[in-house]
C-alpha positions as CSV (number, residue, x, y, z in Angstrom):
1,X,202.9,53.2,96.9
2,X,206.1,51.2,97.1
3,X,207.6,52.4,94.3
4,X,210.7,49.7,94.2
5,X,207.7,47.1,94.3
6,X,205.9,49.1,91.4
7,X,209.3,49.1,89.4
8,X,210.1,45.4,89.9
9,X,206.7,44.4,88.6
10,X,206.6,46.9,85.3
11,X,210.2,44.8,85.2
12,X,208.5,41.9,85.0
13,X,205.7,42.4,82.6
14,X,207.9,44.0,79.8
15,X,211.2,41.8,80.7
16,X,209.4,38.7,81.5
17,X,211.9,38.1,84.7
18,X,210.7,37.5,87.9
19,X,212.4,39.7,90.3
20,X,211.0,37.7,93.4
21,X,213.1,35.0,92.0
22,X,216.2,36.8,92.9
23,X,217.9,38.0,96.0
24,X,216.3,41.6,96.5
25,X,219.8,43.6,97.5
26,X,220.9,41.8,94.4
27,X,217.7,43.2,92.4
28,X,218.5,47.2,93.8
29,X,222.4,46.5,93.1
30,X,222.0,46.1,89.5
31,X,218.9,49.0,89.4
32,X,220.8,51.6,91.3
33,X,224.2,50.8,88.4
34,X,221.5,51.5,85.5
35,X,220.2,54.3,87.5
36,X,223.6,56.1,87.6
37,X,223.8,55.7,83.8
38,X,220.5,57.3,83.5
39,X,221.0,59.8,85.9
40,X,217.5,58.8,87.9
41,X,217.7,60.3,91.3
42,X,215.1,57.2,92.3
43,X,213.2,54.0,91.7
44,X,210.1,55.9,90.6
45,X,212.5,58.5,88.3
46,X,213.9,55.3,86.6
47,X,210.6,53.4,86.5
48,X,209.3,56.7,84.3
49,X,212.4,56.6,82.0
50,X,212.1,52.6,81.4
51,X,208.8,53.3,80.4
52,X,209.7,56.3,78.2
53,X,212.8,54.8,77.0
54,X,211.9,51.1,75.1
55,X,216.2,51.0,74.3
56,X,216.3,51.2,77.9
57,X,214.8,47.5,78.2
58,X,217.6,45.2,76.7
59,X,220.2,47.3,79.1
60,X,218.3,46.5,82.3
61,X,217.9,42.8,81.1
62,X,221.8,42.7,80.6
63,X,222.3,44.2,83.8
64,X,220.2,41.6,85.4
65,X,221.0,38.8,83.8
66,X,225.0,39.1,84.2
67,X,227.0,37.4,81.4
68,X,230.2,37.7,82.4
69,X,232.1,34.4,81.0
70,X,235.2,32.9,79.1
71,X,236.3,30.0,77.3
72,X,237.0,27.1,79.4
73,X,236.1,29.5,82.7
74,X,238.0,27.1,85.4
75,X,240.1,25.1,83.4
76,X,240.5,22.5,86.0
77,X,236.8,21.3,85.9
78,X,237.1,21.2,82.1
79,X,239.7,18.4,81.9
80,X,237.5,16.5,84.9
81,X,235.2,16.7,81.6
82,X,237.7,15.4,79.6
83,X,239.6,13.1,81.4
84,X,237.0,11.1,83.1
85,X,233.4,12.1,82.5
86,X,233.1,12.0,78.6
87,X,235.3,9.5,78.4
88,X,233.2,7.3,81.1
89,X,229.7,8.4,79.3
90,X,231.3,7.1,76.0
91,X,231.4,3.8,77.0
92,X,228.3,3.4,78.4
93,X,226.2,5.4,75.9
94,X,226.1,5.6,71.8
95,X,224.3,8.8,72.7
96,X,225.5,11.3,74.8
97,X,222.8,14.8,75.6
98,X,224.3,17.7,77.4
99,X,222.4,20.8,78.4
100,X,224.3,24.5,79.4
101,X,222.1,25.8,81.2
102,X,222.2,29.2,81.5
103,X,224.8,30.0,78.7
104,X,224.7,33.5,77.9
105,X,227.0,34.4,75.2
106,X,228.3,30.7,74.5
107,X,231.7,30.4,75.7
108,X,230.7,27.5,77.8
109,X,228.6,25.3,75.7
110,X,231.2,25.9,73.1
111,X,234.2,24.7,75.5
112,X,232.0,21.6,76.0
113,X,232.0,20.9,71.8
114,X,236.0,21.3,71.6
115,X,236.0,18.5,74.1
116,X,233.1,16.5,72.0
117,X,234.3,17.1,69.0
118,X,238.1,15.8,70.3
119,X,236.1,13.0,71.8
120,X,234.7,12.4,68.6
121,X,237.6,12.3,67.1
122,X,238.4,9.0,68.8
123,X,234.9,7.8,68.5
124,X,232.9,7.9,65.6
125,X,230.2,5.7,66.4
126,X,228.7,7.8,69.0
127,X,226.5,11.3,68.7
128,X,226.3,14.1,71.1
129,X,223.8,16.6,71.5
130,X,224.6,20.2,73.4
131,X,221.5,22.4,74.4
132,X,222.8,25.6,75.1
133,X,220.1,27.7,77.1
134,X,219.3,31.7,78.0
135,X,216.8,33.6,79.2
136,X,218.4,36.3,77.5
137,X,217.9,36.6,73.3
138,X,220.1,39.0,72.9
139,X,223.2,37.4,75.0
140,X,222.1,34.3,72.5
141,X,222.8,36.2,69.3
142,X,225.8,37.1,70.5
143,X,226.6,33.0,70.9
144,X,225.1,32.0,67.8
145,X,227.4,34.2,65.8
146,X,230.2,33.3,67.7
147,X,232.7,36.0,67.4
148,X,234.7,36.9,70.4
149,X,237.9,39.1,71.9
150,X,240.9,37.6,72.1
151,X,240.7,38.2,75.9
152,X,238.3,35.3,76.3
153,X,240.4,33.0,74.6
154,X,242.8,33.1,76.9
155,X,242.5,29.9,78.4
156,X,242.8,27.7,75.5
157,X,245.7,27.0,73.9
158,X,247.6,27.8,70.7
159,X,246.4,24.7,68.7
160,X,243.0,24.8,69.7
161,X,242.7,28.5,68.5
162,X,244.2,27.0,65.5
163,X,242.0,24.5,64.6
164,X,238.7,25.4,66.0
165,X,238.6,29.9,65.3
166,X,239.2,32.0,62.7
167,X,241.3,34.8,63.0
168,X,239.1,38.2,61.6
169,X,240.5,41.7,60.4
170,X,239.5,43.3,63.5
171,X,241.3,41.2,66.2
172,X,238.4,39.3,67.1
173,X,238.1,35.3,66.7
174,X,235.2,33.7,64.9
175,X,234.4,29.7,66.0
176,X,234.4,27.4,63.0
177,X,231.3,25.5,61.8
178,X,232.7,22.1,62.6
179,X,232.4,23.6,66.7
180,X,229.0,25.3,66.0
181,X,227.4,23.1,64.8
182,X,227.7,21.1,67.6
183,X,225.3,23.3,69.5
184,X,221.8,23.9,69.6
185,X,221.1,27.7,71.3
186,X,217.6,28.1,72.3
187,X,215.8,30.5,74.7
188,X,214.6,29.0,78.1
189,X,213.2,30.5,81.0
190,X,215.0,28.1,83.9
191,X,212.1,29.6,86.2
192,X,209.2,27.6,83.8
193,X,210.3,24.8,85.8
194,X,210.5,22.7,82.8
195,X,214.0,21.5,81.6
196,X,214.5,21.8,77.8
197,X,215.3,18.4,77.5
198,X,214.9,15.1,79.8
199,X,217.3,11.8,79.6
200,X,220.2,14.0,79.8
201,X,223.5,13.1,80.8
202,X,225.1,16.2,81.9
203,X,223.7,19.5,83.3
204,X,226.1,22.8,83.9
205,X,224.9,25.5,85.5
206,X,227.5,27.0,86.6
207,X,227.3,30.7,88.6
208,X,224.2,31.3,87.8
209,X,222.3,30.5,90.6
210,X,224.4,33.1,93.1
211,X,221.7,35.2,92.3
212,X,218.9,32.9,93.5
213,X,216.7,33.4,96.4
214,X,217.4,29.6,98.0
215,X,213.8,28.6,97.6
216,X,214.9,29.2,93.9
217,X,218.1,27.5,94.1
218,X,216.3,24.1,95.6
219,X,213.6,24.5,93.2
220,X,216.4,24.3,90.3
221,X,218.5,21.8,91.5
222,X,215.3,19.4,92.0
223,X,214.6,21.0,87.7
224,X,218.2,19.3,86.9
225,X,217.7,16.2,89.0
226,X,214.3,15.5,87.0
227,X,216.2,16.0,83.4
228,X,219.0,13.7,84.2
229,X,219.5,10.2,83.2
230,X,220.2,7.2,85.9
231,X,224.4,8.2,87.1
232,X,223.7,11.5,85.1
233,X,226.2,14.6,86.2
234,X,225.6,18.0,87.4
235,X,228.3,20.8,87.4
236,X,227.8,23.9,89.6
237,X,229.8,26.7,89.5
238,X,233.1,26.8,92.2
239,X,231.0,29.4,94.6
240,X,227.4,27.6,95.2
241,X,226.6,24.5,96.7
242,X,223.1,22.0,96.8
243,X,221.0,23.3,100.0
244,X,220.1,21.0,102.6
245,X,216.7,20.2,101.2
246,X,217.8,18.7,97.9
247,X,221.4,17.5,98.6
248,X,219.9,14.4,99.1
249,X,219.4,14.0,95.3
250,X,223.4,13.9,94.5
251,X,226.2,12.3,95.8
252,X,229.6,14.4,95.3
253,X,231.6,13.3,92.0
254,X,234.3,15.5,92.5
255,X,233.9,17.8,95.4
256,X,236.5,20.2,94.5
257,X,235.0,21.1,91.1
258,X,231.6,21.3,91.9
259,X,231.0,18.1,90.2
260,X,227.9,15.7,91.5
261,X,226.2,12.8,89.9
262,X,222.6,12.3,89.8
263,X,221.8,9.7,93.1
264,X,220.1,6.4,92.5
């Protein structure tokens, strides 16, 4: 028996993640690293110990599901957000829906509310909604509570941390109800192939999908084209791009961010 095959479909009864979905050398990358930490000499050693070892479940999910992530993670797309793309959806909406797909411990989906919430600031008469997705509970806790390192922070700036975190005992910063409440975590599965909301006005994503097979890629981007509004934007992450199949279904915003709009 195959026992890599075996392995990756015990993963996906108890994890609920589809390995076929994913690049295989990707899939054995991240085994092999749990492996080492588990001293397994192979896929079928491992596959026993996951079995034996329930705690062992939530690691290999991390592992898998990479959530590696800061606030305002490339600050240059960020102010495209602010500058010109809020701004343009405020005047053409009184309701604006946003959707971070893929938002493991929150730092994005909570750099998007700073923005709102300065937005809103200047205009009161509109609402904005901000689904913040994950596959991964236990990456969501983590975003619901809201409590980070210092390190993540570092990309905003002095009177941000200021007005929108509270400094705790430990050295760690908690974001303020005001920000949080901005936000609506949920779990979603992207591979259901149902968005968690439709009408939408912007979709991130943003490197996630490096570790899609490009069937799965193409299958997501034609997900986010189906949830967006008419003139509705979609933000990738600096490193993909729309495969040939489905690059029809945008026409490039801002190239150089990643930033394309939904096409008529």
């Amino acid at each position: 028996m195959d026992e890599f095959a075996s392995l990756q479909r015990t993963i996906e009864r108890l994890l609920g993640i589809k390995c076929s979905n994913y690049k295989e050398d990707y899939i054995k990358r991240r085994l092999l690293s749990r492996m080492r930490l588990t001293n397994a000499a192979d896929f079928e050693a491992y596959h026993r110990y996951l079995l034996a070892n329930p705690q062992e479940r939530e690691l290999l999910r991390n592992a898998l599901t990479i959530n590696v992530t800061k606030f305002f993670r490339d600050p240059e797309v960020f102010e495209v957000l602010r500058r010109e793309i809020l701004p343009d959806l405020a005047r053409r909406r009184d309701s604006i829906r946003i959707w971070c797909a893929g938002c493991a411990t929150g730092e994005e989906p909570y750099s998007i509310a700073i923005l709102v919430h300065e937005l809103l600031a200047l205009r009161k008469d509109i609402s904005v909604t901000i689904y913040a997705t994950d596959i991964d509970t236990v990456v969501l806790q983590k975003a619901i509570a809201g409590v980070y390192d210092a390190k993540t922070l570092e990309n905003v700036d002095e009177k941000r941390i200021r007005k929108h975190f509270i400094s705790r005992d430990d050295g760690t910063f908690e974001v303020l109800p005001h920000i949080k409440s901005l936000v609506r975590f949920r779990e979603h599965d992207l591979m259901s192939g149902e968005p968690v909301a439709r009408y939408l006005d912007i979709v991130t994503c943003r490197n996630v999908t490096i570790y899609f097979t490009e069937k799965q890629k193409d299958d997501l981007t034609q997900l986010f084209y189906s949830a967006l509004a008419s003139g509705g934007y979609y933000v990738m992450g600096k490193t993909e791009y729309l495969g040939r199949e489905v690059e029809h279904l945008f026409v490039p915003y801002n190239s150089a961010q990643k930033i394309f709009r939904k096409a008529a």
